[in-house]
C-alpha positions in Angstrom: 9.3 -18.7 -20.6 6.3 -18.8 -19.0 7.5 -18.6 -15.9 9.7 -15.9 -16.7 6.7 -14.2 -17.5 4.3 -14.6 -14.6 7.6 -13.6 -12.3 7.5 -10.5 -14.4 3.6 -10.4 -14.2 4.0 -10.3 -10.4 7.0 -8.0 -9.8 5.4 -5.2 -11.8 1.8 -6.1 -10.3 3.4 -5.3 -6.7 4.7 -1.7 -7.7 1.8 -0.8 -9.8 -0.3 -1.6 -6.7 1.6 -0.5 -4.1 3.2 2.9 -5.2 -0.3 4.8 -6.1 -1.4 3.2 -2.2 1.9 4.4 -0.6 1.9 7.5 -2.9 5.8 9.0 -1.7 4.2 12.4 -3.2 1.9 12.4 -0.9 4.1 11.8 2.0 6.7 14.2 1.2 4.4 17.2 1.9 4.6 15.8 5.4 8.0 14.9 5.7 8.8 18.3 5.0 6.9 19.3 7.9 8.0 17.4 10.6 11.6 17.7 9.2 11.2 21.4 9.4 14.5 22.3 11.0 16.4 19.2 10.4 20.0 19.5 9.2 20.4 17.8 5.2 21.8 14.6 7.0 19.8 14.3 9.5 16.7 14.3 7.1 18.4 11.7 4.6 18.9 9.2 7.7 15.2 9.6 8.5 14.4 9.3 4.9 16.1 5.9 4.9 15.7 4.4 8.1 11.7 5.1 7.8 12.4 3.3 4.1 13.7 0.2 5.1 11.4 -0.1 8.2 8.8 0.4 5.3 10.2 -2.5 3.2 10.7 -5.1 7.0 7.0 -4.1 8.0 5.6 -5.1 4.2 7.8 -8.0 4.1 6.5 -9.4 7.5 3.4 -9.4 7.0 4.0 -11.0 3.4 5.7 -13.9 4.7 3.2 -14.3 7.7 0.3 -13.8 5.7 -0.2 -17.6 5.2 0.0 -17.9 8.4 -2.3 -14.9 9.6 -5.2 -16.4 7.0 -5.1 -19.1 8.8 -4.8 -18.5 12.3 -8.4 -16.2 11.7 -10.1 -18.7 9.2 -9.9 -15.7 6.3 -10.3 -16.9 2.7 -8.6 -15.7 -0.1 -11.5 -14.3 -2.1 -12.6 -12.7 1.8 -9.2 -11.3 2.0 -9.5 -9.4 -2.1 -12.4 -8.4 -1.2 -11.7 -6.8 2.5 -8.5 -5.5 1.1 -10.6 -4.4 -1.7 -13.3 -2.2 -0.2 -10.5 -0.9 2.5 -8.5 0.1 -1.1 -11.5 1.5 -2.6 -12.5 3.6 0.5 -9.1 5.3 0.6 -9.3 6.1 -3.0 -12.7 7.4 -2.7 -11.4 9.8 -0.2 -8.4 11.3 -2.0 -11.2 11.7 -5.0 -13.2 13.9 -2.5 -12.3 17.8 -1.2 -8.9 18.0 0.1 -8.4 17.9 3.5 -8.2 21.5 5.4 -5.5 21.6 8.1 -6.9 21.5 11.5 -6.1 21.9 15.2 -6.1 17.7 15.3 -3.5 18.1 12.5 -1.5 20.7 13.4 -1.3 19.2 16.9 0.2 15.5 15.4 2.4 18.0 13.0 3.7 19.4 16.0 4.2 16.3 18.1 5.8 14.4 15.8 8.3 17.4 15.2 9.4 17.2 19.0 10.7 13.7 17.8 13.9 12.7 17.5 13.2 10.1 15.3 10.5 10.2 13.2 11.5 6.9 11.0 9.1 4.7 12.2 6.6 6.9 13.4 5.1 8.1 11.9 6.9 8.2 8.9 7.3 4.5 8.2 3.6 3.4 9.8 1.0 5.0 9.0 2.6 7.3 6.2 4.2 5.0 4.2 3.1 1.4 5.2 -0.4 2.1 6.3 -3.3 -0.2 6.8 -3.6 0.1 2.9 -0.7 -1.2 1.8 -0.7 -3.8 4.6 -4.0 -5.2 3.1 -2.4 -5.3 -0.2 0.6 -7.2 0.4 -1.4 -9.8 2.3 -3.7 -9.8 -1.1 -0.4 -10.7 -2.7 0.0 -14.0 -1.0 -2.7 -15.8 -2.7 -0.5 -15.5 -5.7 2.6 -16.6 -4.6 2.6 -20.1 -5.0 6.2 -20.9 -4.8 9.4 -19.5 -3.5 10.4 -17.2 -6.4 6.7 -15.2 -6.3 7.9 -14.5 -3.0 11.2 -13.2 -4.2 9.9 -11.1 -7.2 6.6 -9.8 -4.4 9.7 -8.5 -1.9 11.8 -7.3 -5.1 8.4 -4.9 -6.2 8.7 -3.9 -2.5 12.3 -3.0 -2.4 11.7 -1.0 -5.6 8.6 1.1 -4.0 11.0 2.1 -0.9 13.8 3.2 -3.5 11.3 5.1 -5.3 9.7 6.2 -2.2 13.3 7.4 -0.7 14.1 9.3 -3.9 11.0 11.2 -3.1 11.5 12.2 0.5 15.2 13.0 -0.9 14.1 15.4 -3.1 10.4 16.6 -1.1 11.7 20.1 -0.6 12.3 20.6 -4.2 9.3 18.6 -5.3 7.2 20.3 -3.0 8.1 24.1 -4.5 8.3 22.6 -7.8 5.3 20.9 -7.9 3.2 23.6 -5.6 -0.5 22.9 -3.8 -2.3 22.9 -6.8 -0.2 19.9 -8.7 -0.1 17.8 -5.8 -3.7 18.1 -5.2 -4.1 16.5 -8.8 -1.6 14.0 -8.3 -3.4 13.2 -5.4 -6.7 13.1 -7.2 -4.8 10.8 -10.0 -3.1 8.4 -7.4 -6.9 8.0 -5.6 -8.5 7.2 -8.5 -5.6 4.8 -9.7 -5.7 3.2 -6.0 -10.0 3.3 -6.6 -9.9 1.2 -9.7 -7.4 -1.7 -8.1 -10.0 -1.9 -4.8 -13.1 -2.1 -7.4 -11.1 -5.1 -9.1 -9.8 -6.5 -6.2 -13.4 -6.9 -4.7 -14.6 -8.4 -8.2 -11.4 -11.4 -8.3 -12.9 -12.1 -4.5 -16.4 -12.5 -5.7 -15.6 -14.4 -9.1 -13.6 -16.2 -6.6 -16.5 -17.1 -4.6 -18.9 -17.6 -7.2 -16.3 -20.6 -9.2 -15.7 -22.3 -6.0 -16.1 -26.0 -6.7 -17.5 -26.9 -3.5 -20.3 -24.2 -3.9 -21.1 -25.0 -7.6 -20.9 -28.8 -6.6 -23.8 -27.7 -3.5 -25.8 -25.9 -6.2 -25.9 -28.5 -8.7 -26.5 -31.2 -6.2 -29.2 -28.8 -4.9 -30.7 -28.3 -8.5 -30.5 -32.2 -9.1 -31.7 -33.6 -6.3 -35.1 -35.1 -6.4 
């Protein structure tokens, strides 16, 4: 039962983290964009080729995250609390003024519209599996601990890219349904929702620090030594 449950704990953990980080709203506005044009069918192969390209980049770096920690020497408690600030910065930034269209903008707008295929860039890196989410799914591996967290981390995954295809799907009617002003607040919502799991990411990696045995066995051999 137990185990049931921390399965559970960590399939939900993985969408509630990664779908305010991914945040399909956000990237429907853009799809529209660079779709501009595009017949229906057209739009819903981009829509789902840039999905599961979404879901094989996340997975990847999952499964060689073990491997990546070590290759560099990064801790887990380094890696909460990287992933954390990184987390915390983009939330910060959806919190401030929204971001006026510019000639930078309007010229990657327009290049990625000359595209034929837009499904894995930019739509499936950066839009969707960005540096963000990257850092949390490597956050994720210091909780798998056996071959079934794996399975329920890439199940919370595959759910986000459903959800996040849905979205793109529908972005034209979402998009004149919703209008600038309520995507602006969900915006602001999703940052500070993204801002509150960087602020507790970085506090597991310094409780994680601070109840490492080897640096409370230095301190008290410190403190007792004559």
């Amino acid at each position: 039962m137990s185990n049931i449950l921390h399965l559970w704990g960590i399939f939900l953990g993985t969408i509630i983290a990664l779908l305010p980080i991914i945040n399909p709203l956000a990237a429907a506005v853009t799809f529209v964009a660079i779709t501009e044009g595009d017949t229906d069918a057209h739009r819903r192969e981009q829509a789902r080729k840039g999905c599961l390209y979404m879901v094989g980049i996340l997975v990847a770096f999952l499964i060689g995250g073990t491997f990546i920690m070590n290759f560099f020497g990064i801790s887990i408690p380094g890696l909460r609390i990287a992933g954390g600030i990184m987390m915390a910065g983009v939330g910060m930034g959806m919190l401030g003024a929204p971001r006026k269209s510019g000639p930078d903008q309007d010229e990657e707008r327009e290049a990625a519209r000359r595209k034929v295929d837009i499904s894995f860039s930019p739509l499936a890196m950066p839009m969707l599996s960005g540096p963000g989410s990257i850092a949390v799914t490597l956050g994720f591996t210091s909780l798998a601990h056996q071959v079934l967290d794996y399975v329920a981390i890439i199940l919370g995954i595959c759910v986000v890219a459903v959800a996040s295809y849905i979205v793109l799907r529908l972005s034209d009617r979402i998009v004149r349904l919703i209008g600038p002003v309520g995507l602006n607040a969900m915006n602001k919502i999703m940052g500070f929702l993204i801002l509150c799991i960087g602020v507790q990411f970085v506090v597991n990696g310094i409780l994680g620090i601070a109840t490492d045995p080897e640096l409370l066995r230095g301190i008290r051999d410190a403190v007792t030594s004559p």
